[in-house]
C-alpha atoms as one frame of an Amber mdcrd trajectory, in Angstrom:
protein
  84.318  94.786  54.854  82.626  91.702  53.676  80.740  89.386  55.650  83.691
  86.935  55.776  86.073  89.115  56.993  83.554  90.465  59.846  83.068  86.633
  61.061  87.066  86.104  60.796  87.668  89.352  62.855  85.063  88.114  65.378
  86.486  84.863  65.763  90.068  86.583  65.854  89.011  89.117  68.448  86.727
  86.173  70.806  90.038  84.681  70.653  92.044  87.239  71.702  90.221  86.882
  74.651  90.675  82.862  75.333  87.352  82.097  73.959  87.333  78.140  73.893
  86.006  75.748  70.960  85.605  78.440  68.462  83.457  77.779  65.543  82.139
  79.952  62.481  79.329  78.374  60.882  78.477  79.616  56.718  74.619  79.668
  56.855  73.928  81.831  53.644  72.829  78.711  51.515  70.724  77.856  54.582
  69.023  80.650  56.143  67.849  84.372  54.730  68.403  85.665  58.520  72.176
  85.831  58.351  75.622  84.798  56.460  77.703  83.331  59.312  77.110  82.400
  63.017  80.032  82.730  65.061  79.863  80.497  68.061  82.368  80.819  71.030
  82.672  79.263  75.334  83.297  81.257  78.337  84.206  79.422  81.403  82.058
  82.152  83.639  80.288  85.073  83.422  83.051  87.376  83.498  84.929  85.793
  80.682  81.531  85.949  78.822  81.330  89.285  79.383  85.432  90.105  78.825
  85.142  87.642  75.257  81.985  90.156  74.490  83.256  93.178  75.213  86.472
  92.741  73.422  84.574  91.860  70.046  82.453  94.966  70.805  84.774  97.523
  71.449  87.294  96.009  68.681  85.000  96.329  65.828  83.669  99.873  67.510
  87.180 101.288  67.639  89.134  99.685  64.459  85.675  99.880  61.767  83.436
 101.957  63.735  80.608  98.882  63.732  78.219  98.537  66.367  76.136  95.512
  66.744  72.475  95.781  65.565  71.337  94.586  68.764  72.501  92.594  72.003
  70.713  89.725  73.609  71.867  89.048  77.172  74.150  90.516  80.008  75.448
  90.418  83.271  75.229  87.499  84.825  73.411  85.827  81.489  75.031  82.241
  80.430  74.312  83.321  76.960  75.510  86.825  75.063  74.461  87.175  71.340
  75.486  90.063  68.965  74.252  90.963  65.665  75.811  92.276  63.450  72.843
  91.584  60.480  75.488  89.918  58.417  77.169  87.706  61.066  75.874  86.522
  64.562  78.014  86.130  67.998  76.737  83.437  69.859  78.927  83.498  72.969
  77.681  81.011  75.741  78.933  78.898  79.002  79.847  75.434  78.396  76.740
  74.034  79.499  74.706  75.828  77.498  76.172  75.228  74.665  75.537  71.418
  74.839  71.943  71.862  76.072  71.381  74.188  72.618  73.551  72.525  70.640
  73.690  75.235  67.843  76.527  73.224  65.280  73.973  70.283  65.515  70.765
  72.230  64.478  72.739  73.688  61.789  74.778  70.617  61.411  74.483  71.295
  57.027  76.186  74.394  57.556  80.056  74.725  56.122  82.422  75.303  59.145
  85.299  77.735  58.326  88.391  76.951  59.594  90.367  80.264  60.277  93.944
  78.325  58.979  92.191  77.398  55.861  90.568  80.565  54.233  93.380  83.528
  53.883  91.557  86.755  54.935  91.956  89.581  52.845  93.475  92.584  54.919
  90.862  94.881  55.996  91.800  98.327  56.377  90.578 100.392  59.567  89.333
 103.707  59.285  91.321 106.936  58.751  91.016 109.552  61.496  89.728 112.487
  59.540  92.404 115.259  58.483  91.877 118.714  60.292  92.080 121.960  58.464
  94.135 124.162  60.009  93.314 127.674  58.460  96.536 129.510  57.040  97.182
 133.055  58.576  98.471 134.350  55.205  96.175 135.254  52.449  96.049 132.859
  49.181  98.272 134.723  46.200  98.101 131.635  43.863  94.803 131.162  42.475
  93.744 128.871  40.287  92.977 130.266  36.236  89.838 131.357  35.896  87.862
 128.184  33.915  85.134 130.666  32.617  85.214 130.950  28.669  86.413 133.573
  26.757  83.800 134.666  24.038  85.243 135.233  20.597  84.573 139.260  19.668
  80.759 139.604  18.017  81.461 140.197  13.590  79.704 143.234  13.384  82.379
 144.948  16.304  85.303 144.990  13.743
């Protein structure tokens, strides 16, 4: 999964949660740190957490992705999770206007989730278990060794 696709399935998964004012910010022409912040409100600290924990356990379970690290927690007005490529900046109302992340990185191209189709990510296959067979294999495969023509001097 690309980059873009990770930031769309963030913002998908935030707002499966009610997330409010969702924004995904494309920083690669602008910073070497990451490819796209993803920037999301919680009304409280349990819908911070809920919005965090949903992106966190959907990415764990469908892609097997865990986030590089995690800044913040209970009772925090401010969660962030990296995923190297793309950031999670999940953060109370209040915060958000005191930081004011889309105006710092105001040059940054906003993705607008309507706009850019994502391509269709496939989640991982649960491995196949071998069940060994009771009866012994009869059909073998032909042998792939070579056959060595008879020496002259032997006739």
């Amino acid at each position: 999964m690309d980059s873009k696709q990770l930031a769309l399935k963030c913002r998908e998964l935030a707002d499966d949660k009610k997330a409010e004012n969702l924004v995904i910010l494309d920083v690669r022409k602008l910073s070497s740190v990451t490819d796209y912040f993803i920037i999301a409100t919680g009304t409280s600290a349990p819908h911070l957490r809920a919005v965090v924990d949903e992106i966190e356990d959907g990415l764990k379970r469908d892609f097997a992705l865990r986030p590089r690290t995690r800044e913040g927690g209970v009772g925090e007005a401010w969660i962030v999770l990296d995923y190297f490529d793309v950031i999670v900046h999940v953060m109370r109302g209040d915060v958000r206007d005191r930081f004011d992340l889309e105006g710092l990185w105001c040059d940054a191209q906003r993705i607008e989730p309507g706009a850019v189709e994502p391509v269709p990510m496939r989640p991982l296959k649960p491995k196949a278990r071998r069940i060994p067979s009771s009866k012994p294999k009869t059909d073998k495969p032909p042998s792939r060794r070579r056959i060595k023509p008879p020496a002259a001097d032997a006739v």
